[in-house]
N, C-alpha and C positions, 0 to 999 in steps of 0.2 A: 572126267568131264561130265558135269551133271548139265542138263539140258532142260527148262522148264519152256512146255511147246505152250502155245498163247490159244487164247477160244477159236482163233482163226485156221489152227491148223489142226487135224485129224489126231483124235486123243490114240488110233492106229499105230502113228509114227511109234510110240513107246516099246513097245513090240517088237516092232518090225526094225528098229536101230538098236536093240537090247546088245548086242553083241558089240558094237565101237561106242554106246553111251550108257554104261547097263543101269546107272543112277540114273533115268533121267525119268522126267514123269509130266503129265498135261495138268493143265489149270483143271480141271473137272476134275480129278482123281485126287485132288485137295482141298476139295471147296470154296473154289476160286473162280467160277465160269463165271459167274454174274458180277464179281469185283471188278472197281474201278481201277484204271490202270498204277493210281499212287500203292494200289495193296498192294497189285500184283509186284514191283518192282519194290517195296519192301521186302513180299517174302520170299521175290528171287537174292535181294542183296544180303538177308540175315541168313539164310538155305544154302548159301553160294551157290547158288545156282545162274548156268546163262540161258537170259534169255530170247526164243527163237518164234521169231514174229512176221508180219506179212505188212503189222501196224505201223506205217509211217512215224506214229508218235513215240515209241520205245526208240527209235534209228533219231528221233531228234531230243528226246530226252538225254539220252547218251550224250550225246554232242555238246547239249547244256549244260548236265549237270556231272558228266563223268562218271565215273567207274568206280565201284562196284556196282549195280550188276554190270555183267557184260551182256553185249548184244548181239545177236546176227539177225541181222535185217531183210527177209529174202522178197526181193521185191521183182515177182516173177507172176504178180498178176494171179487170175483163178487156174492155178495149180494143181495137177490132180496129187493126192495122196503118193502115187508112184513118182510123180514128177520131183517132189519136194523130198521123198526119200533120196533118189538119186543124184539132187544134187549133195545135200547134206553126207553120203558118201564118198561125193567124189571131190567133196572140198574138205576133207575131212584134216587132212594137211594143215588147210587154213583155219583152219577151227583151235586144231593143236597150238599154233601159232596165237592165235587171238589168247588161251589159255596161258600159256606163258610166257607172253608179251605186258612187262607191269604198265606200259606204257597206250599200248590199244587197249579201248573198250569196246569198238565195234566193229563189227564186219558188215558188209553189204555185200549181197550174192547176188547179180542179177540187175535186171532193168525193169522198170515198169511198163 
């Protein structure tokens, strides 16, 4: 499960989830921070990569236009680094599930 974290979440997580996502990498570590959202979910869809946002607009692109990429939406508000790890491990289950489900594209973790 490769994981592509968005500019909104701590380029940290990669690191620190190495061991349940060891493929997965931030938008900065690509040269991606300042792309517009159409790049980014290009070069999650050609990378297969999913991607893991806090961005309202990936949770309704999904919705629109479908899968590939896939999505997890964590709409958990300002989240600290620790917060956003722990849930990402403790939904890790549902994450699997999004992964090999042809049919989900997205997950939403969480309330705003």
């Amino acid at each position: 499960m490769k994981l592509l974290f968005d500019q909104n979440l701590s380029p940290k997580l990669v690191t620190r989830l190495i061991d349940l996502f060891p493929d997965s990498t931030h938008v900065q570590y690509v040269g991606l921070d300042t792309s517009a959202d159409p790049i980014l979910w290009r070069y999650a869809r050609d990378n297969d990569y999913i991607i893991v946002s806090k961005d309202a607009d990936f949770g309704e692109k999904s919705t629109i236009h479908g899968h590939p990429p896939k999505v997890i939406w964590l709409r958990h508000g300002n989240s600290s680094t620790n917060s956003v790890e722990k849930i990402l491990t403790d939904h890790y289950s549902d994450i699997q599930t999004l992964v090999n489900n042809p049919e989900q594209g997205l997950l939403i973790e969480g309330c705003a």
